[in-house]
Structure formats: C-alpha cells, structure tokens
N, C-alpha and C positions, 0 to 999 in steps of 0.2 A: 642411613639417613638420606644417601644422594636419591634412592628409590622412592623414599615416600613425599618429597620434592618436585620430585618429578612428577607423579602420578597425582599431585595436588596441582600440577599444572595444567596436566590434560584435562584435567576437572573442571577447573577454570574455564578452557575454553573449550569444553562441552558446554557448559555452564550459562557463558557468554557468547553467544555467535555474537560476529561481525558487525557492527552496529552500521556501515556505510558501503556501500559496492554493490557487488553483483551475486545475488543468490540464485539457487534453481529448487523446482519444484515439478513434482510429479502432475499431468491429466488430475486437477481435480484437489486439489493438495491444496491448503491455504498457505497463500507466499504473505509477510508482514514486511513493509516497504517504507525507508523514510523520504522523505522528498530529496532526490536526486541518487535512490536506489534503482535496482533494477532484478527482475529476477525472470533467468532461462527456462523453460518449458523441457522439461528432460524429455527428448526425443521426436520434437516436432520443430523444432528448427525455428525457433520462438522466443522472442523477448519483450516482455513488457517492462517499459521504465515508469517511474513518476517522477511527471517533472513538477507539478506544482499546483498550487490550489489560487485559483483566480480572482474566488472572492468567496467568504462565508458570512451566506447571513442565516444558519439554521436560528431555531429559538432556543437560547438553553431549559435545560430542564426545568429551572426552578423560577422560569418567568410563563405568563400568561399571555401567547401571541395571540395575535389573529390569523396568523397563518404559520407552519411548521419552517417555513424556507429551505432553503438545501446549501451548502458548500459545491461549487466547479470544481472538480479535478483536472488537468490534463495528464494525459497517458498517452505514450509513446509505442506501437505496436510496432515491432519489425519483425519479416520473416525472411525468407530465404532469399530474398533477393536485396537484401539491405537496406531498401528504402524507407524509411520509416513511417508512419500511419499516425496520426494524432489523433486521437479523441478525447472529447470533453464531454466529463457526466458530470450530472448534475444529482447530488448524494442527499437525500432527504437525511432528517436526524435519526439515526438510529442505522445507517446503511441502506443497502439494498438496490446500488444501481447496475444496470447491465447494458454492454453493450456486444456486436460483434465485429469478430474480424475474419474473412475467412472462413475457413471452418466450425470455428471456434467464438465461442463464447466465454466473454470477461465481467466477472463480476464482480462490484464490489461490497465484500459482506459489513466493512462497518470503516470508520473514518473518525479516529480519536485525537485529541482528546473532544469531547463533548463544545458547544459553543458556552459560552460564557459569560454573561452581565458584569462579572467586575473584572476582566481582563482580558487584553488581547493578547491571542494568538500567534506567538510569532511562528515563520514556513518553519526554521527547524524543527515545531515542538509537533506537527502532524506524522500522526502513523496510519497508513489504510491497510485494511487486508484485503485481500482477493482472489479470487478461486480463478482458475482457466478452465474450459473443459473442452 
C-alpha cells in the first residue's frame, strides 16, 4: 500500500509543477510565469523574471473598442554578469510582443487571463508565456 502512496505522490507533483519561484527552460521552449516568477535559460547563463504588469487597458473580447490596447509588462533580463536589464513590452490582446537582449530574443507568446468588462484583474491572477531564443 506504502508503494502505491508513494507513486500517487510523484504524480502529483509531475502533475503540479511549482506554482511560484524559479523555473528553467530550454533555447526556444515556452517558460509560463506568474508575476514574481522567474525562469533560467538552460545553458546560456540567463534569467528572465516577471516582475509586473504596469497597466492593462487591452479590449476584452466581448466588447466593441476603438482600438485593441495592450497590457505593460516589466521583465527583468539578467546575464552573466548579474546586473539586471528591465524591459517593458507592451502586449497587444492575444500576445505577441518581442524584445531583445543580447543575443537573444524574448518573446512574448500570450498574457492571460484575457481583459475583462466586469472585473478587474488582480497582479496575482496574470500568467505570460514566453519563448527565449
């Protein structure tokens, strides 16, 4: 019984990664980040953090704007030499913003959940994804 216990464990947390800290990802690999996450660059001496989102004013889906608007992100880039690198994109609805640093290029593919007409967004409830390359 202690075995299948166990193995209901590990499943678990395959199941469940980490909901807060510091993740790593591959060249190219979608890292998913909640604000005041962070995830390593496996093998190029790389971190990107989020620290926050500045202001969102996208349109949600189910209203009629005149214009689409974007959400700020800030993003913390540090590399080998520890100092850290800030940038602020500006994330249309649906993703899609890029920046670089270095070598490398940060992108970010989407910035959930959606904006919303009957409720505001509080910083914990934001998730972005984002590719490095």
């Amino acid at each position: 019984m202690n075995g299948l216990l166990g193995l209901a464990a590990v499943l678990v947390l395959l199941a469940c990664p980490p909901q807060d800290g510091e993740r790593s990802a591959s060249l190219g690999e979608t890292a998913t980040l909640r604000v005041g996450d962070s995830v390593t660059v496996e093998g190029e001496s790389l971190e990107v953090s989020f620290d926050d989102v500045l202001r969102d004013s996208r349109c949600p889906p189910d209203v009629q704007c005149i214009r689409a608007g974007e959400a700020v992100v800030v993003l913390t880039v540090t590399g080998d030499g520890g100092e850290g690198h800030r940038l602020e994109l500006e994330v249309p609805p649906g993703g899609g913003a890029a920046s670089s640093y270095r070598d490398h290029r940060i992108r970010i593919v989407s910035l959930e959940p959606p904006a919303s007409a009957t409720r505001r967004i509080e910083r914990k409830d934001y998730v972005l994804e984002l590719v490095v390359d």
